[in-house]
DRENTORKOL-3810 file (N, C-alpha, C; in nm, 4 decimals):
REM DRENTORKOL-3810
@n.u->10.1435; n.v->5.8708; n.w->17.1744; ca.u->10.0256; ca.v->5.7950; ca.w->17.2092; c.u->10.0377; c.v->5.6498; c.w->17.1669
@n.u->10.0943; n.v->5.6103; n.w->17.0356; ca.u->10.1374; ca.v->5.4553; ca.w->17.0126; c.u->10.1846; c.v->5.4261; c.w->17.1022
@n.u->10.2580; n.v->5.4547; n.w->17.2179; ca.u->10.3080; ca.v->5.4045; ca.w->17.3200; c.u->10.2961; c.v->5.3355; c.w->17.4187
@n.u->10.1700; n.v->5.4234; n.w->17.4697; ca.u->10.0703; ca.v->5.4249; ca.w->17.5748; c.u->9.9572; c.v->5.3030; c.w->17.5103
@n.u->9.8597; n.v->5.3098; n.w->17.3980; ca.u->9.8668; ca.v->5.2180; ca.w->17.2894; c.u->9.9214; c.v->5.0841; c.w->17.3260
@n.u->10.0137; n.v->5.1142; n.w->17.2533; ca.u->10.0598; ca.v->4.9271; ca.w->17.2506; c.u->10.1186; c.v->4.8899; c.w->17.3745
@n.u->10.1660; n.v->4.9115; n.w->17.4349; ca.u->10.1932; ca.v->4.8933; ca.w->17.6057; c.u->10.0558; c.v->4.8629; c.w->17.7164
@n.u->9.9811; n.v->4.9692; n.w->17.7009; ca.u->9.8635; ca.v->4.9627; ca.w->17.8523; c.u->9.7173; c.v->4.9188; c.w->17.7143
@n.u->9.7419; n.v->4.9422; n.w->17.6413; ca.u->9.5968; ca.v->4.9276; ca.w->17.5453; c.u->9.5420; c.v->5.0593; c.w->17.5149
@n.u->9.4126; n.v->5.0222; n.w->17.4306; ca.u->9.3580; ca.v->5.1755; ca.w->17.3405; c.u->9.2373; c.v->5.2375; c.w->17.4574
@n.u->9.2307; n.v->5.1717; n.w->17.5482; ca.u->9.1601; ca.v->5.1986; ca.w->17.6833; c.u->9.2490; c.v->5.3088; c.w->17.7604
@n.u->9.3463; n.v->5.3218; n.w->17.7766; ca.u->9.4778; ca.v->5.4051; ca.w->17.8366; c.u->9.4821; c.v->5.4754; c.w->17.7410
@n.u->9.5267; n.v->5.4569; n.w->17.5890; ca.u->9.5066; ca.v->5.5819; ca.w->17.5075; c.u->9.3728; c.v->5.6429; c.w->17.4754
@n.u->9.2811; n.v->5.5929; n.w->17.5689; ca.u->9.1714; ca.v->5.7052; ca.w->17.5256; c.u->9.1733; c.v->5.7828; c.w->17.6427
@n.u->9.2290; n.v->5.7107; n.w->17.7596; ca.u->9.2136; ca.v->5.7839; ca.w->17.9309; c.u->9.3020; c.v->5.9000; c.w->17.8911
@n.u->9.4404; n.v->5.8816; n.w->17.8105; ca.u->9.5068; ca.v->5.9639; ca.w->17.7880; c.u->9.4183; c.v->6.1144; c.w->17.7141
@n.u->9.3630; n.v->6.1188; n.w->17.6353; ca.u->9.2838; ca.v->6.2159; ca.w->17.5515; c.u->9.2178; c.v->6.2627; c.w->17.6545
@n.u->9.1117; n.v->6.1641; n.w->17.7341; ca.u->9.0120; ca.v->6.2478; ca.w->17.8331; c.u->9.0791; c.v->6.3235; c.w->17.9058
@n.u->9.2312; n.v->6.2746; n.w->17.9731; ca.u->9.2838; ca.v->6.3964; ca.w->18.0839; c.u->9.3557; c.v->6.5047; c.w->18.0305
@n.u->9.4016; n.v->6.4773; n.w->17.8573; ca.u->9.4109; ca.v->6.6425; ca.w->17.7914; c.u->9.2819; c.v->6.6763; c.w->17.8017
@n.u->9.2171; n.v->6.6274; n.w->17.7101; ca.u->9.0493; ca.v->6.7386; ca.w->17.7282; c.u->9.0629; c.v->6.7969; c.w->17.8944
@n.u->9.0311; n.v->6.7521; n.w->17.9612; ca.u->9.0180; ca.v->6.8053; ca.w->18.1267; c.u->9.0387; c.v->6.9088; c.w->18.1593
@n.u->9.2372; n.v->6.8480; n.w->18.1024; ca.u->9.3415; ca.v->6.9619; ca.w->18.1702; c.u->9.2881; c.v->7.0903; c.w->18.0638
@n.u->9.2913; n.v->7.0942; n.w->17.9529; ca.u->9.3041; ca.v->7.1797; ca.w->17.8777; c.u->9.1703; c.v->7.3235; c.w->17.8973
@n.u->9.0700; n.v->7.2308; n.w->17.9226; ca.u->8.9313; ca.v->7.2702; ca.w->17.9559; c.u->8.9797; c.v->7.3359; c.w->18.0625
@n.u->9.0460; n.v->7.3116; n.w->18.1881; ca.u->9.0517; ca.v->7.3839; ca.w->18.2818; c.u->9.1326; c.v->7.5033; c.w->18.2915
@n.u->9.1879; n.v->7.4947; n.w->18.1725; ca.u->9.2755; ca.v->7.6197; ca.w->18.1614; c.u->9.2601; c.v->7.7251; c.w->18.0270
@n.u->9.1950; n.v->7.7002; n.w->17.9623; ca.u->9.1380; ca.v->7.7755; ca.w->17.8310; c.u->9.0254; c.v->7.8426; c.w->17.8869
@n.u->8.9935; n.v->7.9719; n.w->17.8353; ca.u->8.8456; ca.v->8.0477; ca.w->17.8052; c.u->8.7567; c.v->7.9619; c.w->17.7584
@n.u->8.6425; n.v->8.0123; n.w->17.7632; ca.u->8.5521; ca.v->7.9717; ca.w->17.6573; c.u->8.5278; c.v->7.9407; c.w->17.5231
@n.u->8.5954; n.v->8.0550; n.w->17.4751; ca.u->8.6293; ca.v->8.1013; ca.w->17.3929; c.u->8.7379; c.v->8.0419; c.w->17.2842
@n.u->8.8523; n.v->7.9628; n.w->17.3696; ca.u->8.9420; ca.v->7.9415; ca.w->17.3428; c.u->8.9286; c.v->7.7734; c.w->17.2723
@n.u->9.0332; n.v->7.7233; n.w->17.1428; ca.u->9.0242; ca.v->7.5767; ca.w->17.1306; c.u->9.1248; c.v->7.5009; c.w->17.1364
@n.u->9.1508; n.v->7.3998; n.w->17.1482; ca.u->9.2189; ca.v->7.2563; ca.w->17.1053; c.u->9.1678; c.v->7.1483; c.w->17.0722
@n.u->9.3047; n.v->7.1298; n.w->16.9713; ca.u->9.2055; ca.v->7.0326; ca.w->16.8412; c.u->9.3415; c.v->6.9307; c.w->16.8720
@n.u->9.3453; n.v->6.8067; n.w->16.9014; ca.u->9.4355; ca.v->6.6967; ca.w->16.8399; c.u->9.4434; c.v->6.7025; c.w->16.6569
@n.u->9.5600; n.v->6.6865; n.w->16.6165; ca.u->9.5665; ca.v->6.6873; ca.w->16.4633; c.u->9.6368; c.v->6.5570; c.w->16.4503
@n.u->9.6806; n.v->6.4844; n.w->16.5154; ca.u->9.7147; ca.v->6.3699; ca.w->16.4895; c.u->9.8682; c.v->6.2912; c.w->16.5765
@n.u->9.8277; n.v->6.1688; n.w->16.6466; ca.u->10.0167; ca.v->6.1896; ca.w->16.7242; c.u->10.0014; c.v->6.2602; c.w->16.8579
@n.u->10.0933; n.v->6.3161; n.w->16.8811; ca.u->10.1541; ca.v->6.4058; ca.w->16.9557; c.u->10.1234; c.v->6.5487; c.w->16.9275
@n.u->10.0395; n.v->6.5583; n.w->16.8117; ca.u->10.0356; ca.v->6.6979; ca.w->16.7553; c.u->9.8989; c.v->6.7896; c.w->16.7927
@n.u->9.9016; n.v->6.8783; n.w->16.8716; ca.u->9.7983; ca.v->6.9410; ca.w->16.8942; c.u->9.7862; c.v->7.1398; c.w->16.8899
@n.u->9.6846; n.v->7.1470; n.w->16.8152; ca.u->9.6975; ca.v->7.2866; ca.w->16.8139; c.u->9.6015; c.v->7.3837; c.w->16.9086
@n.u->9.5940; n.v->7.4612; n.w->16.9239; ca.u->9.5460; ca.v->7.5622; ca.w->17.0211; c.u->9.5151; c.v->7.7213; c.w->16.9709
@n.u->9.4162; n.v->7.7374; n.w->16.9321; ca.u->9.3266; ca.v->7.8330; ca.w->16.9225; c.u->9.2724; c.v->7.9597; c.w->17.0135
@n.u->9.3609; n.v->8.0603; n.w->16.9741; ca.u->9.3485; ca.v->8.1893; ca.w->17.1295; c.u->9.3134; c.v->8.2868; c.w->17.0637
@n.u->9.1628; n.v->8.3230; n.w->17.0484; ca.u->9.1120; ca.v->8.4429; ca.w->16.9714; c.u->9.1052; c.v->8.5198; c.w->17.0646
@n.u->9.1501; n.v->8.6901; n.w->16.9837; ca.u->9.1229; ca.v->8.7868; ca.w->17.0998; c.u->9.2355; c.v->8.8045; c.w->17.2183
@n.u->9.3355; n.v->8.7577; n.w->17.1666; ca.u->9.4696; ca.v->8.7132; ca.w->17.2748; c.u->9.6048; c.v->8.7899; c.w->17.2688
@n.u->9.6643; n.v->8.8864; n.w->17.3652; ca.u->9.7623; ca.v->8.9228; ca.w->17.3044; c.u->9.8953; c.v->8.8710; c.w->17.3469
@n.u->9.9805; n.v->8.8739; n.w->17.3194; ca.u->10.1025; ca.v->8.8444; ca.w->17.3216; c.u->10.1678; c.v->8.7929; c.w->17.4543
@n.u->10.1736; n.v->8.8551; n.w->17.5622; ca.u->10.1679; ca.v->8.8123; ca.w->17.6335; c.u->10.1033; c.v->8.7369; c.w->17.7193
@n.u->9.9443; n.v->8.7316; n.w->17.6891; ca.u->9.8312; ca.v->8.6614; ca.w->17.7748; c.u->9.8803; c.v->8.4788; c.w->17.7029
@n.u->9.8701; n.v->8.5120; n.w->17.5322; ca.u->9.8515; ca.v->8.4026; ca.w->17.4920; c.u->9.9959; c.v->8.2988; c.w->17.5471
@n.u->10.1450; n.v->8.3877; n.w->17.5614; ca.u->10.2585; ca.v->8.3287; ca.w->17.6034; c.u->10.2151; c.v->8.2577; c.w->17.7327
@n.u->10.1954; n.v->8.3512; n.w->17.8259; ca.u->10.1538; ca.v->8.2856; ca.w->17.9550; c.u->10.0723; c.v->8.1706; c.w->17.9565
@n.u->9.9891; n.v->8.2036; n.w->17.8865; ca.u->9.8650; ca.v->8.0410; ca.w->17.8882; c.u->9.9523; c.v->7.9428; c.w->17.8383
@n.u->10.0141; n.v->7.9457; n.w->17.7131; ca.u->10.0373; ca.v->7.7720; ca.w->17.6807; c.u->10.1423; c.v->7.7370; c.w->17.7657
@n.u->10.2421; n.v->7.8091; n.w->17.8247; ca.u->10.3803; ca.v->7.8086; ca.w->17.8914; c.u->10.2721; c.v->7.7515; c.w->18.0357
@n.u->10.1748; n.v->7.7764; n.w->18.0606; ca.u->10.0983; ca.v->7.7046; ca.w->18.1612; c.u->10.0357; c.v->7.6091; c.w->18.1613
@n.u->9.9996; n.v->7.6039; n.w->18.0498; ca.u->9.9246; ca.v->7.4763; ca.w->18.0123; c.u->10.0411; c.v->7.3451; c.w->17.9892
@n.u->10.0990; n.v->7.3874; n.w->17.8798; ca.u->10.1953; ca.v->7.3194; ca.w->17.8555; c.u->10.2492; c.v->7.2035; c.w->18.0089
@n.u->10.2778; n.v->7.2644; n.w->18.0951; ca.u->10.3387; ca.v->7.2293; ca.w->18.1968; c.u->10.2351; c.v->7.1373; c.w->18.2765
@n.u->10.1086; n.v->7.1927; n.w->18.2444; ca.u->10.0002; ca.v->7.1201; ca.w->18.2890; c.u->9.9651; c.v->6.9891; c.w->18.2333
@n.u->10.0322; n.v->7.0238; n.w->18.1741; ca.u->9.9525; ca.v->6.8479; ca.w->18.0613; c.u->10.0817; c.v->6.7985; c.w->18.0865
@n.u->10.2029; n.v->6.8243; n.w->18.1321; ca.u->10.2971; ca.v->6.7312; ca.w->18.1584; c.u->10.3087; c.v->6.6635; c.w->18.2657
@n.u->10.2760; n.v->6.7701; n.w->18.3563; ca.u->10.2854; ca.v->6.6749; ca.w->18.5017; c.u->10.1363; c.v->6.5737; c.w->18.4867
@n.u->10.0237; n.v->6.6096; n.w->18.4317; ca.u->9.9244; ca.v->6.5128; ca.w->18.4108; c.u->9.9571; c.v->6.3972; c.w->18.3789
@n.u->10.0319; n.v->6.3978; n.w->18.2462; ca.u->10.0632; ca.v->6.2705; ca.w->18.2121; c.u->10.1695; c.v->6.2191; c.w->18.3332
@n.u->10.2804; n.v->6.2753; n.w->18.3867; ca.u->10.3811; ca.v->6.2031; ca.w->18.4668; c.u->10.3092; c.v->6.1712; c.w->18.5852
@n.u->10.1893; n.v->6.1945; n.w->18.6352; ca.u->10.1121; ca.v->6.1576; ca.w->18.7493; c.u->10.0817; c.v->6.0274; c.w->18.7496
@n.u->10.0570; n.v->6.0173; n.w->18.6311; ca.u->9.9765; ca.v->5.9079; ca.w->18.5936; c.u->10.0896; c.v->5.7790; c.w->18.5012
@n.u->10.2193; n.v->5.8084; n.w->18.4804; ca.u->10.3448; ca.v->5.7573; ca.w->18.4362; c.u->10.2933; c.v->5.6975; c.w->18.2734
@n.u->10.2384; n.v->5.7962; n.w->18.2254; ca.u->10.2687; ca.v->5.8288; ca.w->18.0902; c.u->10.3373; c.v->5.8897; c.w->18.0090
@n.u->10.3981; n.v->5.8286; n.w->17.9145; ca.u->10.4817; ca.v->5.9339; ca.w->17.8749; c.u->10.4869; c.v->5.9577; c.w->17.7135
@n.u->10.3957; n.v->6.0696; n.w->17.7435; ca.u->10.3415; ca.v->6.1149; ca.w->17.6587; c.u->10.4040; c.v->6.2778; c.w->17.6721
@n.u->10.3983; n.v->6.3212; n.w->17.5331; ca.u->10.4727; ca.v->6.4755; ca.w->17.4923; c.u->10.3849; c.v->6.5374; c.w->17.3968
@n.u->10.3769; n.v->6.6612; n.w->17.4315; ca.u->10.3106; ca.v->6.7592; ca.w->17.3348; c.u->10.3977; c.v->6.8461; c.w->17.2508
@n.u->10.3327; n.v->6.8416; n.w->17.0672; ca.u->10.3774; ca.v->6.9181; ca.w->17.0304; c.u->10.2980; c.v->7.0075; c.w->16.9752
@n.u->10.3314; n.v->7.1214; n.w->17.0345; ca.u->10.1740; ca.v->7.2557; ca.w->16.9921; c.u->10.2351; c.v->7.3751; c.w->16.9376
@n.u->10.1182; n.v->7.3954; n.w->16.8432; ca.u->10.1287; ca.v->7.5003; ca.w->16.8085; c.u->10.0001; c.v->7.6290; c.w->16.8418
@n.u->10.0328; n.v->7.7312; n.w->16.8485; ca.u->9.9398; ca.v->7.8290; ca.w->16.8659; c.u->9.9567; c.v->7.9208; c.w->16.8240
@n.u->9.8358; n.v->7.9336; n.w->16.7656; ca.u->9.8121; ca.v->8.1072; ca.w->16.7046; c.u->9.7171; c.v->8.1402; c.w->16.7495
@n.u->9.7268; n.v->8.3175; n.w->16.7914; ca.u->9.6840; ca.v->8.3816; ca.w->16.8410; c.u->9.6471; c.v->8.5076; c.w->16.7807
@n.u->9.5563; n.v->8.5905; n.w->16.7952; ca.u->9.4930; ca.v->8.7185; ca.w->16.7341; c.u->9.4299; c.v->8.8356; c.w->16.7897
@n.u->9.4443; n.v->8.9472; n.w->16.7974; ca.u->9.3584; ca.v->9.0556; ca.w->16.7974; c.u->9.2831; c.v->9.1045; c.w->16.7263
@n.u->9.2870; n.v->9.0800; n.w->16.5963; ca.u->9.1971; ca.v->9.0846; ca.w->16.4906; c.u->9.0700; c.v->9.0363; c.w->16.5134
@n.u->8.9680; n.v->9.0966; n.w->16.4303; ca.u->8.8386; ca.v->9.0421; ca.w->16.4593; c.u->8.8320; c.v->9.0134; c.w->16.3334
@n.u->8.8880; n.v->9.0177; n.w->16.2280; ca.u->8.8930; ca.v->9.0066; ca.w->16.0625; c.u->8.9652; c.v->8.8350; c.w->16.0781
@n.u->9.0360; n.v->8.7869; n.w->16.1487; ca.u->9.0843; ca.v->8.6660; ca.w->16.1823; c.u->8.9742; c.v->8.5437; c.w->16.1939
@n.u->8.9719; n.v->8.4622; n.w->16.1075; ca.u->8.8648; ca.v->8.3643; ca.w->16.1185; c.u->8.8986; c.v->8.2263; c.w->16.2025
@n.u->8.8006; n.v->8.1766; n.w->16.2038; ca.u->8.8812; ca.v->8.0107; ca.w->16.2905; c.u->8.9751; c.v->7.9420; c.w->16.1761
@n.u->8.9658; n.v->7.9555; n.w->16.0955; ca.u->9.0165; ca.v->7.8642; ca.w->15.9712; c.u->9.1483; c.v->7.9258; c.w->15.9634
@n.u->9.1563; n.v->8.0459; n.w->15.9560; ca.u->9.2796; ca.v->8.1324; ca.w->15.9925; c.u->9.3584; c.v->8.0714; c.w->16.0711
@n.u->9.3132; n.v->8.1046; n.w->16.1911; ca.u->9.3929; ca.v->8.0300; ca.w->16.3695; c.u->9.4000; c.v->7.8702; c.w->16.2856
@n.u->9.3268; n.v->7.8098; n.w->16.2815; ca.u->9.3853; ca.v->7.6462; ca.w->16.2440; c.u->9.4790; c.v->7.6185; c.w->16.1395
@n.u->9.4809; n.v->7.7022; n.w->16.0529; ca.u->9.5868; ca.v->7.7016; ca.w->15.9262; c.u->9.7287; c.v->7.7122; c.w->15.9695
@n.u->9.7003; n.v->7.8523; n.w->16.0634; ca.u->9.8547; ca.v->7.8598; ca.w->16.1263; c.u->9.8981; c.v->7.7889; c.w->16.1938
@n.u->9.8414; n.v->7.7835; n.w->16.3212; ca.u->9.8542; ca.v->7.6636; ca.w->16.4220; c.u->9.8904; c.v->7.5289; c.w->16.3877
@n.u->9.8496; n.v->7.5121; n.w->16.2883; ca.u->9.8436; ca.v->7.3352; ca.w->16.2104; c.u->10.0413; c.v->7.3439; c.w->16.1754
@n.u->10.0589; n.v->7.4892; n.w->16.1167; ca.u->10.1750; ca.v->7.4659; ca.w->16.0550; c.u->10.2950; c.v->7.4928; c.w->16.1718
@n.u->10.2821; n.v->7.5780; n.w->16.3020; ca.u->10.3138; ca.v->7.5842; ca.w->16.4240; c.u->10.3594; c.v->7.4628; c.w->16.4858
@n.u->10.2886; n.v->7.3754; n.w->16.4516; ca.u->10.2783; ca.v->7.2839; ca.w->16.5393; c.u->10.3782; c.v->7.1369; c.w->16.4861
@n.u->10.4047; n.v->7.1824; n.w->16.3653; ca.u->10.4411; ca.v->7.0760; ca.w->16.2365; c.u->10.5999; c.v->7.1845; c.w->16.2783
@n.u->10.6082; n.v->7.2916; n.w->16.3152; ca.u->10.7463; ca.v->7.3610; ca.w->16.3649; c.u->10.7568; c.v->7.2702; c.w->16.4509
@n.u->10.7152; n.v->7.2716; n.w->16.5435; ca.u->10.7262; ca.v->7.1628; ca.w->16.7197; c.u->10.8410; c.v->7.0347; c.w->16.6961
@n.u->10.6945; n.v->7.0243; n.w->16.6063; ca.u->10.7457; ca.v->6.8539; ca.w->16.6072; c.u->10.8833; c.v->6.8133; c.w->16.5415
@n.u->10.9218; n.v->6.9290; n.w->16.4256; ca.u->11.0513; ca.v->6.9172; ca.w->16.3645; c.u->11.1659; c.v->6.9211; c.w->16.4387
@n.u->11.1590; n.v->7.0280; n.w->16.5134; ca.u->11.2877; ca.v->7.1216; ca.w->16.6433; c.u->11.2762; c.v->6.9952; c.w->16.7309
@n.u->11.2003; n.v->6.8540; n.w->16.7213; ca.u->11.2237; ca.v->6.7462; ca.w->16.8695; c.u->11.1496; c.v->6.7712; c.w->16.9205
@n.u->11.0213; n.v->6.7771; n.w->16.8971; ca.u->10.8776; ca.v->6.7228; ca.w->16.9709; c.u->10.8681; c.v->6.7742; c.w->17.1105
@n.u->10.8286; n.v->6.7610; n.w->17.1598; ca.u->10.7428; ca.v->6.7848; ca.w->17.2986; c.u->10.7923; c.v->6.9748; c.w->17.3362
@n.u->10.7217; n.v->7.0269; n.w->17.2359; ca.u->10.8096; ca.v->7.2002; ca.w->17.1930; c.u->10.6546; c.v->7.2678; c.w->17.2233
@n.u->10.6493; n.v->7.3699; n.w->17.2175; ca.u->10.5613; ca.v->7.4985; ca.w->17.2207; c.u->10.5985; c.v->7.5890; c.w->17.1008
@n.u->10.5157; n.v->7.5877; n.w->16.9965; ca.u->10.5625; ca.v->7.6740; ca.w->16.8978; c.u->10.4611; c.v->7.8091; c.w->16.8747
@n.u->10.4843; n.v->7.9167; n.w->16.9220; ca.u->10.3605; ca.v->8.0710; ca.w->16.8980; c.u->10.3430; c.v->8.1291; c.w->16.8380
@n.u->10.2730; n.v->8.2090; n.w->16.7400; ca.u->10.2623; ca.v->8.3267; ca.w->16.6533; c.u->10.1599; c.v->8.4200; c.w->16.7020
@n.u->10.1534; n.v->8.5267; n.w->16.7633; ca.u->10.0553; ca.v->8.6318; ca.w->16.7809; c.u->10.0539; c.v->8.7020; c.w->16.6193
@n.u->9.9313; n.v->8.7117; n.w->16.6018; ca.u->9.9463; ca.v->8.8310; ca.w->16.4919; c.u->9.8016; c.v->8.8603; c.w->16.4347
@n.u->9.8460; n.v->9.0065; n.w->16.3983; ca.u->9.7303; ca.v->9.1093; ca.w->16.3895; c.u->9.5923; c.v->9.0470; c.w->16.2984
@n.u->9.6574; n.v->8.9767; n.w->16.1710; ca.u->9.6150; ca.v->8.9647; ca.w->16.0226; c.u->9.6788; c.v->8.8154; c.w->15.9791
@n.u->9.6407; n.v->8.6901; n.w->15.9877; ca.u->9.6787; ca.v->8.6115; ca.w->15.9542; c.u->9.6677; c.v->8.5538; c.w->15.7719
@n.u->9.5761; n.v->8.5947; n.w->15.7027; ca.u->9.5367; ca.v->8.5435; ca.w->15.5788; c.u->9.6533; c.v->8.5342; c.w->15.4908
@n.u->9.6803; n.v->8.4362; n.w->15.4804; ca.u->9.8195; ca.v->8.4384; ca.w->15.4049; c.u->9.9414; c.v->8.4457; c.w->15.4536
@n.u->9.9269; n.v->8.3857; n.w->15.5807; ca.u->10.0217; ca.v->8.4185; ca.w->15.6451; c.u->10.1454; c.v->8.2733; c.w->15.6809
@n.u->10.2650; n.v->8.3008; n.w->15.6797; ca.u->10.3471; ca.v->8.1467; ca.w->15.6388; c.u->10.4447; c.v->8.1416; c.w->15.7741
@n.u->10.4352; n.v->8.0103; n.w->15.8834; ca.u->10.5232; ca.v->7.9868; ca.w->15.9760; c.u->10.6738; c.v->7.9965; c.w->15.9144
END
């Protein structure tokens, strides 16, 4: 986003945010969140999600927020993390704890990554 930033202005990096919100909105549940954590870094919140539903969504999304930005010749990259749950014992703070550290995987492995964890019981639980 410094990119977009110091190149087009903080007017373009905010257009940038509104067309994640959009995209993201159009492809999440209700149910479902994304939070910017800072950067390039964004996490994603899939309660109630299993393993394969939650793979499919970001592997879709993901792709979605790329061609968004290349539509628009930004170049901008996501690095996300997501956790996901069947648990109903799983709290939001849970999903953001992991996700936060998911996503801090991404960005290490070279940025613009998809990083996942499904799991039953997160409390204490270490990427």
């Amino acid at each position: 986003f410094k990119a977009v930033n110091d190149r087009l202005g903080h007017e373009a990096g905010d257009e940038v945010l509104r067309t994640i919100a959009q995209t993201a909105r159009a492809a999440l549940r209700s149910n479902d969140a994304v939070a910017r954590v800072g950067g390039d870094e964004f996490v994603f919140l899939l309660p109630d999600t299993d393993p394969q539903a939650a793979q499919a969504l970001i592997w879709r999304l993901h792709s979605r927020l790329l061609d968004a930005m290349h539509s628009r010749g930004w170049e901008v990259t996501f690095s996300i993390g997501v956790c996901a749950s069947t648990a109903a014992s799983v709290t939001v703070e849970d999903l953001l704890r992991g996700a936060d550290r998911l996503q801090y995987h991404a960005k290490r492995a070279g940025k613009n990554r998809v990083v996942f964890r499904v799991e039953p019981a997160l409390a204490g639980a270490t990427a």
